[in-house]
PAZAMAR-146997 format. One record per residue (C-alpha): residue in one letter; x, y, z. Coordinates in pm, whole numbers, padded with zeros to 5 digits, always signed. Each point is the difference from the previous one (the first is absolute). Layout:
// residues N
AXYZ
...
This chain:
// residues 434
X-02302+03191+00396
X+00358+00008+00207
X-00060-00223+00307
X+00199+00214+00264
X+00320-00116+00132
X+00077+00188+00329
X+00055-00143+00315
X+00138-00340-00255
X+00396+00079+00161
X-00023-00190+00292
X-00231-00254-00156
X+00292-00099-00281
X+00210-00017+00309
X-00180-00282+00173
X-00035-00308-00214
X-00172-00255+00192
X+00310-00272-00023
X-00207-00238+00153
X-00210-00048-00353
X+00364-00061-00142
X+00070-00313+00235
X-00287-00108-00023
X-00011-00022-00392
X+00366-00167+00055
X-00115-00242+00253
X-00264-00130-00216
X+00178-00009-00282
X+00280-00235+00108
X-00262-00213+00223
X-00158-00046-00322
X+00333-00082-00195
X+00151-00230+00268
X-00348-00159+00121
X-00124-00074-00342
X+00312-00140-00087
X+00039+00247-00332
X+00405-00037+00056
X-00034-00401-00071
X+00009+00044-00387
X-00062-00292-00243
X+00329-00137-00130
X-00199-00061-00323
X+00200+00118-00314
X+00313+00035+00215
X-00137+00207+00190
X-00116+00258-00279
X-00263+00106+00254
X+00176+00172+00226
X+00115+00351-00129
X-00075-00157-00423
X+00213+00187-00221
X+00133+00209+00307
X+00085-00283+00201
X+00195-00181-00274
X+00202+00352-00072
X+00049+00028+00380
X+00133-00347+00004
X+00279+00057-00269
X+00079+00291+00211
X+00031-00174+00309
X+00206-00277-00185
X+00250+00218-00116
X-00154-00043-00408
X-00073+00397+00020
X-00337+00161-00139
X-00073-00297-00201
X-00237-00307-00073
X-00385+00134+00062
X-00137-00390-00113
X+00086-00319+00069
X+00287-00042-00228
X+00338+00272-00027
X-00088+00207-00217
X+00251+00272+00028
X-00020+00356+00142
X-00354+00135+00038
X-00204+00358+00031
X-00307-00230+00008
X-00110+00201+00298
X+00159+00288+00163
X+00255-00058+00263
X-00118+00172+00370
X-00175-00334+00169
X+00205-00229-00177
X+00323+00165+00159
X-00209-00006+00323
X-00115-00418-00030
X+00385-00065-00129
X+00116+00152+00358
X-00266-00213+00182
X+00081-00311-00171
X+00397+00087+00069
X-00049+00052+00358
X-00309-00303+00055
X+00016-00240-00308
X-00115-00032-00315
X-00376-00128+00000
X+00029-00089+00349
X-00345+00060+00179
X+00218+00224+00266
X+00032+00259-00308
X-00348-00034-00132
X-00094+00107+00397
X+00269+00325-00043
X-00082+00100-00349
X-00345-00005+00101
X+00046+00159+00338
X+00172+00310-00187
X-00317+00005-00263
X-00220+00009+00358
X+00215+00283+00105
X-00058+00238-00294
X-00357-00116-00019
X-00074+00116+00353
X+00223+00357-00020
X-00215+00052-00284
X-00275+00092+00295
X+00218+00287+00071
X+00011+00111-00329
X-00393-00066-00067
X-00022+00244+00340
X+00167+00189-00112
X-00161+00083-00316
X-00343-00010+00118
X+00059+00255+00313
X+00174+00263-00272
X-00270-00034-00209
X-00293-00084+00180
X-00013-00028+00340
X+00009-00230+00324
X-00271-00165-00002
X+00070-00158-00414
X+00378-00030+00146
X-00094-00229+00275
X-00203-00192-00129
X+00170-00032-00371
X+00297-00125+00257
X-00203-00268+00155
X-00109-00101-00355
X+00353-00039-00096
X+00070-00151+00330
X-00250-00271-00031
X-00164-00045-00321
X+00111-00412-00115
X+00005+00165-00422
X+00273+00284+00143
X+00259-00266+00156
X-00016-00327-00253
X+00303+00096-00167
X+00175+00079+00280
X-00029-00354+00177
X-00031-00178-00335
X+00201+00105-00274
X+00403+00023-00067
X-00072+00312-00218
X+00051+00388+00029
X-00325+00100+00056
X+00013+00093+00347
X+00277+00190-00014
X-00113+00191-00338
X-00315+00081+00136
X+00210+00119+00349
X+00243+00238-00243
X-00285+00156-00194
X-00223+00059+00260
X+00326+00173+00202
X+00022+00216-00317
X-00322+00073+00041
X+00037+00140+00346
X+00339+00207-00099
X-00185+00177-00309
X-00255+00113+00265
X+00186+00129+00226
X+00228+00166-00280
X-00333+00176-00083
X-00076+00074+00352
X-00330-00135+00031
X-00213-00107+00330
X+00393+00116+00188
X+00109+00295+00199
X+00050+00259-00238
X+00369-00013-00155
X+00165+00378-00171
X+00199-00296-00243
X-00198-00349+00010
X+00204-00154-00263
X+00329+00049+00170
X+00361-00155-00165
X-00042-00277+00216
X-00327-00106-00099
X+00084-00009-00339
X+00282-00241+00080
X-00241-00237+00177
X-00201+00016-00307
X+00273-00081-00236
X+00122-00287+00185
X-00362-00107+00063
X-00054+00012-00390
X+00302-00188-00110
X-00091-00268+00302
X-00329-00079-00152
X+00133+00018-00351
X+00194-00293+00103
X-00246-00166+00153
X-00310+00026-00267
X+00150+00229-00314
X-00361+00027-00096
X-00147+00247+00256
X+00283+00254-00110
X-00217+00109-00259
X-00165+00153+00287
X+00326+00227+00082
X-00062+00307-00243
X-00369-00001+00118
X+00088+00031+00385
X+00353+00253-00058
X-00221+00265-00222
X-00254-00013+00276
X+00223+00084+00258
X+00155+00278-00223
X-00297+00138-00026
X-00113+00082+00329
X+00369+00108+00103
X+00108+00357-00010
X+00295+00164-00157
X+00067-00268-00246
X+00344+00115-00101
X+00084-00108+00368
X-00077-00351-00055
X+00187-00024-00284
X+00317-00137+00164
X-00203-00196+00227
X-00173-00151-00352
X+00334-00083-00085
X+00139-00168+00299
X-00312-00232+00043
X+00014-00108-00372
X+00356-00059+00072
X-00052-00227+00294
X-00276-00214-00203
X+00259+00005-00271
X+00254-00159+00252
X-00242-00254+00061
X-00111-00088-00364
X+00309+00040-00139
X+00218-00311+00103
X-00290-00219-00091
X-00013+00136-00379
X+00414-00024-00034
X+00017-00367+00149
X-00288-00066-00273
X+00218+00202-00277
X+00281-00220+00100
X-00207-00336-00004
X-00187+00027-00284
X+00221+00223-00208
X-00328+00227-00062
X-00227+00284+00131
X-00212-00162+00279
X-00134+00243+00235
X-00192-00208+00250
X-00137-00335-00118
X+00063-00196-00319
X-00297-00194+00030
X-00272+00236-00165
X-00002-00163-00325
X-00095-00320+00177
X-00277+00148+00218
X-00166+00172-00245
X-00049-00329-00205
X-00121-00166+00313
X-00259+00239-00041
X-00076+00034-00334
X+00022-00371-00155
X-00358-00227-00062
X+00100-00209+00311
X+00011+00218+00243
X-00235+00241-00030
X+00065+00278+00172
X+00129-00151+00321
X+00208-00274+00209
X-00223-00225+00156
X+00222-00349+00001
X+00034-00063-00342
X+00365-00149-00067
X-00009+00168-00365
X+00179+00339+00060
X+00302-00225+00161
X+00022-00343-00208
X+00224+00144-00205
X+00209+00217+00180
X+00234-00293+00119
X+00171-00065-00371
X-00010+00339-00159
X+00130+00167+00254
X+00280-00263+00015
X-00023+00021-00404
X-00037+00401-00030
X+00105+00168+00336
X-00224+00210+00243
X-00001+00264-00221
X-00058-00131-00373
X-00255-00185+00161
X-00212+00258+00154
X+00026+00211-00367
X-00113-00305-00197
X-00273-00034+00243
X-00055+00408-00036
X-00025-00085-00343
X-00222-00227+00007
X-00240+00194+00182
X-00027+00312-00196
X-00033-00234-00309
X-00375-00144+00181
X-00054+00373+00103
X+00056+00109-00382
X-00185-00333-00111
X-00333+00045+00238
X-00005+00379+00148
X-00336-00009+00088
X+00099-00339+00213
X+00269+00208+00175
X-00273+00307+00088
X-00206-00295+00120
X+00290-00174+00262
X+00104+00366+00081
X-00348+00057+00098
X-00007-00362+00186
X+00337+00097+00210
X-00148+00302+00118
X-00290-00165+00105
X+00184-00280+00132
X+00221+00268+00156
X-00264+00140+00267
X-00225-00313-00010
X+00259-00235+00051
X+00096-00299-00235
X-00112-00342+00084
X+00212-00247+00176
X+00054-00312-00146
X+00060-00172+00324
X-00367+00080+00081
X-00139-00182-00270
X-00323-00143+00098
X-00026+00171+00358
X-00229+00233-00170
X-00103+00137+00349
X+00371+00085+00101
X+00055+00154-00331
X-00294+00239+00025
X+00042+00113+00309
X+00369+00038-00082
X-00096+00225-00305
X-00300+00178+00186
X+00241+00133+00239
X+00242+00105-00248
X-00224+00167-00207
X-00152+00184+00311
X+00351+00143+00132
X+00020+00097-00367
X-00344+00191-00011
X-00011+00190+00330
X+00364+00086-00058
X-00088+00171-00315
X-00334+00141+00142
X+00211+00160+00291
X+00242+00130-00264
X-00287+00201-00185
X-00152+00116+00334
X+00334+00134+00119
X+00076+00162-00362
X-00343+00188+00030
X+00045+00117+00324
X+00347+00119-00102
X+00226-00200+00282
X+00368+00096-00036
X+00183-00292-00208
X-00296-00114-00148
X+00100+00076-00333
X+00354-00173+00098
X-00206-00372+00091
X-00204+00057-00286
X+00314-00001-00256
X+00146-00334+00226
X-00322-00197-00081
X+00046+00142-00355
X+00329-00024-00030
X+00109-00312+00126
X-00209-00310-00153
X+00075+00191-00357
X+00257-00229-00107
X-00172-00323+00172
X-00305+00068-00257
X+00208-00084-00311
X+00222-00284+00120
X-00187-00231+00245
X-00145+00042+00365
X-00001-00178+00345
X-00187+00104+00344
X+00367+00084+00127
X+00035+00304-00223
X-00226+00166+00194
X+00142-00009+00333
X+00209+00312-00005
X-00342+00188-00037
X-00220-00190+00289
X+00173+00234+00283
X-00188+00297-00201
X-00290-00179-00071
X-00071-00109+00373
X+00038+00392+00101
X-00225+00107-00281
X-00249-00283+00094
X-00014+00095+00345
X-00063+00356-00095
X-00273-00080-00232
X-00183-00171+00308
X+00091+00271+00203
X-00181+00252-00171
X-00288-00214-00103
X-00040-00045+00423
X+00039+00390+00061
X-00237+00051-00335
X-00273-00222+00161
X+00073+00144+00322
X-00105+00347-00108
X-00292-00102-00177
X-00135-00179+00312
X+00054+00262+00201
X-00168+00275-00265
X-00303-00290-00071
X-00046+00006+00430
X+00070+00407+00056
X-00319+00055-00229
């Protein structure tokens, strides 16, 4: 089943803005009234932005990309470089730690949270239809679970889950779905938006670009005359190449070594895979008590391969252990892992987890219901939820990792309920016609 899309033209042509100031209004009342910009000086002020904030501050200082703890520690790929080039210019321009710069870093994150209403719109009106649109807007708008790390945390996940969800929207439109119809959808200039858009979010969170091959051959495939997108193949791989690029020479040239986004895999995947952890991060100071001398000792990189090491050795030692954490992450990773700040508000912490784990399951549900009935891109969401986590379930997980996905799971949500109302609907009125 194709749900129709005529008469959709004007409909993509008439977001209702006012769903887009609203989710921005609320957003920085709730930043500025809660008082999420006065962060704890505690550590130095590790809090605000962690390893990001420390990297932006040797920016801002004029010690380059450098010094992701609280000791120099030399140049760092610790994490890749798109929001710490973007706190570095706040903390130029407002101060370093001052509470004025918490307030603009996090008014930027409330920015890209609320355009990601558009986007969600978007999404849902191509592929659905008004009614799951407006509503999966409002959702977005209003819901407390879609804005906490906007007004709360100095991290990219805002504007990750912004850049994926805009990708989202371009493949859609390169496939001409829910649209006026198009002779050439995926046009030269689209694929230059998605280029840039690709080497953006690499940047920003290197791990959802294993989603990139997924979402190009899915575009190819519902393009025509393929030899004519050839060149335009070319120039968007080119223009995420002229993003990516400058970031893997200035780590060839700092650590005298291949790095292509990160150098800190080693030393995630035995934060994941050692007896302490378990699985997760939930507060435990073990995966960073000794980072401070061996880094100093060893250097970012040596030290993330020793920890590597170290890892696959307990993997090799206790396999069946690792297919039991693997299995724990991606539990963890759609039920969310416990917080260790909620220790012994038992309450808090299951209705914390309830509500995870219900996004989770009516997200999924709508998913299935929409791959049944055949709705365009359904097969496209289907291989982001797959996609996605993949890595997360072999290293360790956190609730964050799932934000880029909650835009799509809000829509698909919404749709499931949707069509349960219409299905009850029609049986009522069958049950009373007889």
């Amino acid at each position: 089943m194709v749900p129709a899309t005529a008469g959709r033209t004007t409909q993509l042509e008439r977001f209702p803005w006012v769903i887009f100031w609203v989710a921005l209004g609320l957003r920085l009342l709730a930043m500025t009234l809660g008082h999420f910009y006065r962060i704890s000086p505690f550590e130095e002020h590790f809090k605000f932005g962690w390893e990001m904030g420390r990297i932006a501050r040797s920016l801002a200082t004029g010690q380059g990309y450098a010094n992701p703890f609280d000791h120099p520690s030399g140049p760092t790929a610790w994490v890749t470089p798109l929001y710490p080039l973007i706190l570095a210019g706040v903390f130029k321009v407002f101060g370093v730690y001052t509470a004025f710069s918490a307030w603009v870093i996090l008014a930027f994150n409330c920015v890209c949270s609320a355009l990601t209403v558009w986007s969600t719109w978007e999404i849902a009106i191509r592929c659905f239809n008004r009614h799951v649109a407006v509503w999966s807007a409002w959702i977005w708008a209003l819901y407390p679970a879609a804005m906490q790390y906007a007004v709360k945390w100095v991290w990219e996940m805002s504007l990750t889950a912004f850049l994926f969800s805009c990708i989202l929207v371009l493949a859609l439109r390169m496939r001409n779905i829910g649209g006026p119809a198009e002779d050439d959808p995926a046009t030269t200039r689209r694929w230059a938006v998605f280029g840039l858009l690709w080497g953006l979010i690499t940047l920003s969170s290197a791990s959802i670009a294993i989603f990139l091959p997924f979402c190009g051959i899915w575009i190819l495939k519902g393009t025509r005359q393929f030899r004519r997108q050839i060149p335009r193949i070319v120039l968007a791989a080119a223009l995420c190449l002229a993003c990516i690029v400058p970031w893997i020479v200035r780590n060839a040239l700092a650590f005298h070594a291949f790095v292509p986004m990160r150098s800190n895999f080693g030393a995630e995947l035995w934060m994941g895979n050692n007896p302490n952890l378990q699985g997760m991060l939930i507060g435990s100071p073990v995966a960073l008590e000794d980072q401070e001398l061996l880094l100093d000792q060893m250097g970012e990189l040596a030290y993330s391969k020793s920890r590597g090491r170290l890892a696959k050795q307990e993997i090799s030692a206790d396999p069946a252990e690792f297919v039991r954490l693997t299995v724990r992450r991606f539990y963890f990773f759609w039920a969310d892992v416990p917080h260790a700040s909620l220790k012994g508000k038992a309450w808090t912490e299951y209705a914390r987890g309830l509500n995870f784990q219900f996004t989770s399951l009516v997200g999924v549900l709508g998913l299935v219901l929409a791959i049944r009935r055949r709705i365009p891109a359904a097969w496209l969401f289907a291989m982001a939820f797959l996609v996605i986590p993949f890595v997360y379930y072999f290293v360790f997980v956190q609730a964050r990792f799932r934000h880029p996905l909650e835009p799509l799971i809000a829509i698909l949500a919404v749709y499931l309920f949707q069509s349960a109302e219409k299905s009850w609907t029609i049986r009522w009125f069958r049950r009373n016609a007889t």
